[in-house]
C-alpha positions as CSV (number, residue, x, y, z in Angstrom):
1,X,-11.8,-22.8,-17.6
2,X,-8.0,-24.2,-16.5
3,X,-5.4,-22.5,-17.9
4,X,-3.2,-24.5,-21.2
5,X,0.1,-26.2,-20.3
6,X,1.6,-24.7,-23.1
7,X,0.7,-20.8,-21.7
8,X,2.1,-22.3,-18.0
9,X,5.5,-23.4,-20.0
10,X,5.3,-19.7,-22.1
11,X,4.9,-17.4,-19.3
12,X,7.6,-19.7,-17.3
13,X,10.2,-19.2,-19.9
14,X,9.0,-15.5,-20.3
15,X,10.0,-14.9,-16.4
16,X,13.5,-17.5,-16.7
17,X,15.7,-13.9,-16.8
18,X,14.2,-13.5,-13.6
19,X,15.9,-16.1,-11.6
20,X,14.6,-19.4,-10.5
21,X,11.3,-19.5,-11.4
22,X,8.5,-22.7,-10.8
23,X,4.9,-23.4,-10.8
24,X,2.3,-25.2,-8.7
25,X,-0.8,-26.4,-10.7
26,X,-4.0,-26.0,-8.6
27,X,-7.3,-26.6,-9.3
28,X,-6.6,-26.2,-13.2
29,X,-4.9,-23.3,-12.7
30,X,-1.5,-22.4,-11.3
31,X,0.8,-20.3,-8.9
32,X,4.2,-18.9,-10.4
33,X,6.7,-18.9,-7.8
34,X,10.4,-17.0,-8.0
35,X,12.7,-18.5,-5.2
36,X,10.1,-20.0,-3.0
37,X,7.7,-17.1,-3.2
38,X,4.1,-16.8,-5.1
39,X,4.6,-13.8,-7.2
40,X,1.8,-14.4,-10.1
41,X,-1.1,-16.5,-10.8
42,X,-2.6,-18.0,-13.9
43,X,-5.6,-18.0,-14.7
44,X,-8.1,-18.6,-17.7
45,X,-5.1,-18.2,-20.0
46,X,-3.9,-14.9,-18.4
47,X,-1.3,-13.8,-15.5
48,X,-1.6,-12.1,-12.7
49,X,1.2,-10.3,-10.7
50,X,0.9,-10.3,-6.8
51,X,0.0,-6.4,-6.3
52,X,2.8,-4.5,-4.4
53,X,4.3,-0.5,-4.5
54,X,7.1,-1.3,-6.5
55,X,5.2,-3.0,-9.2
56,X,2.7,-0.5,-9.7
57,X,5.8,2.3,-10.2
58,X,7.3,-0.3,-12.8
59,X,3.6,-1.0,-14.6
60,X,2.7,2.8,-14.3
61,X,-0.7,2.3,-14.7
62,X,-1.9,-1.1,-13.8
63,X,-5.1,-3.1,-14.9
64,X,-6.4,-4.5,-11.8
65,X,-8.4,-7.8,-11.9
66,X,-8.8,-10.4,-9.7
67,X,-7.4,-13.9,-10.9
68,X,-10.9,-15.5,-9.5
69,X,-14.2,-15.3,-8.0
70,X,-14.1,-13.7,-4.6
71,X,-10.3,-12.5,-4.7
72,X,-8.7,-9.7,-4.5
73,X,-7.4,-7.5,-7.4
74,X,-3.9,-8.6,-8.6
75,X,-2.1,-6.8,-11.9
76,X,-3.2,-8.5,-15.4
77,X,-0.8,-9.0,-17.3
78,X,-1.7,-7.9,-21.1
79,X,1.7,-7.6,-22.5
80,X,4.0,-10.9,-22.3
81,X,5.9,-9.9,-25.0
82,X,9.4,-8.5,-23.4
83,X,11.0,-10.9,-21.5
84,X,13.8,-8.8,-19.7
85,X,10.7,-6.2,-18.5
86,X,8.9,-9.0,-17.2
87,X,11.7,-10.7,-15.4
88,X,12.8,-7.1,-14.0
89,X,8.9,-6.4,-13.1
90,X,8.7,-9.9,-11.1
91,X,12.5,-9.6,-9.5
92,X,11.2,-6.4,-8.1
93,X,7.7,-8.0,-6.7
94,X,9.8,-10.6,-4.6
95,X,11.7,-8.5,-3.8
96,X,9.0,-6.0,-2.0
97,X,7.4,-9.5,-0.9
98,X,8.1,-10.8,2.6
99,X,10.1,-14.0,3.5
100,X,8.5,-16.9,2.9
101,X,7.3,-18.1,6.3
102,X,8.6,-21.5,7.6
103,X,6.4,-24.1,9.2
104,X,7.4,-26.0,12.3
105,X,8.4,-29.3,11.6
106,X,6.1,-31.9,13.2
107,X,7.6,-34.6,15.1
108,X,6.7,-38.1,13.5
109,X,6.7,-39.5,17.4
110,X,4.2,-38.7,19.8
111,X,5.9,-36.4,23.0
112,X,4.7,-38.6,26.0
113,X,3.7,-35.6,28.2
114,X,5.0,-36.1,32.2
115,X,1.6,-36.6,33.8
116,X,1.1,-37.4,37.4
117,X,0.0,-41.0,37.9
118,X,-3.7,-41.8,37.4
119,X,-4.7,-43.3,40.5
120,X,-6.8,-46.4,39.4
121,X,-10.2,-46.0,39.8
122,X,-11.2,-48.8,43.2
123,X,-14.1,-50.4,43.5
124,X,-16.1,-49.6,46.7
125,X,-17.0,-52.5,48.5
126,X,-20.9,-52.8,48.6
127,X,-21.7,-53.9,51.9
128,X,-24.0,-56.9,51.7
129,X,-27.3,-56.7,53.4
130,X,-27.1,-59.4,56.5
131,X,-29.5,-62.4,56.6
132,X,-32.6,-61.9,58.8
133,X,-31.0,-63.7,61.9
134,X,-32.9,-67.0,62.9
135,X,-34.3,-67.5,65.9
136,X,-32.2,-70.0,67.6
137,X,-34.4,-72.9,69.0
């Protein structure tokens, strides 16, 4: 079942202390992001924190689920009612998270590679089967 706009927008403004925090709806559901990095998911109403060290010290004693069919477990997220524990739980999970990784920027203009001429391909000259020679009279 996809997740409300209006929990997206609550659990958003829960996590503001936190810095600059965005989403990415997919597939009815969504990815929270703080400064470029996925640090929670929502799904079916209900968030998820990305699972690192540091988070499970703040949380103590997690409940693990996993935010879909045939993923991982993540931490759900059953209290969303302090703000200032939240943003401190989620600047700590970005923090333990690795740099976002940069893709190479593709070139819009095909790199003519330095090839060695192609020879063209010749025809072979078909030698023609002479006339039967005449007798000369």
């Amino acid at each position: 079942m996809p997740s409300d706009r209006t929990f997206l927008a609550f659990v958003c403004e829960q996590l503001r202390g936190a810095g600059d925090i965005s989403s990415k709806r997919m597939f009815g559901e969504a990815a929270v992001y703080l400064d470029d990095k996925v640090i929670g998911l929502i799904c079916d109403n209900q968030l998820f924190i990305k699972p690192t060290d540091v988070g499970r010290a703040r949380i103590g004693a997690p409940v693990e689920s996993p935010p879909f069919p045939g993923a991982s477990n993540w931490f759900l997220m059953t209290d969303l009612d302090d703000p200032e524990w939240l943003a401190d739980l989620v600047r700590a999970t970005a923090d333990a998270l690795p740099a976002r990784k940069t893709k190479a920027k593709k070139n819009k203009q095909k790199k003519k590679l330095a090839r060695p001429a192609k020879k063209t391909p010749t025809r072979k000259k078909v030698a023609r089967k002479a006339a039967p020679k005449r007798p000369r009279t």
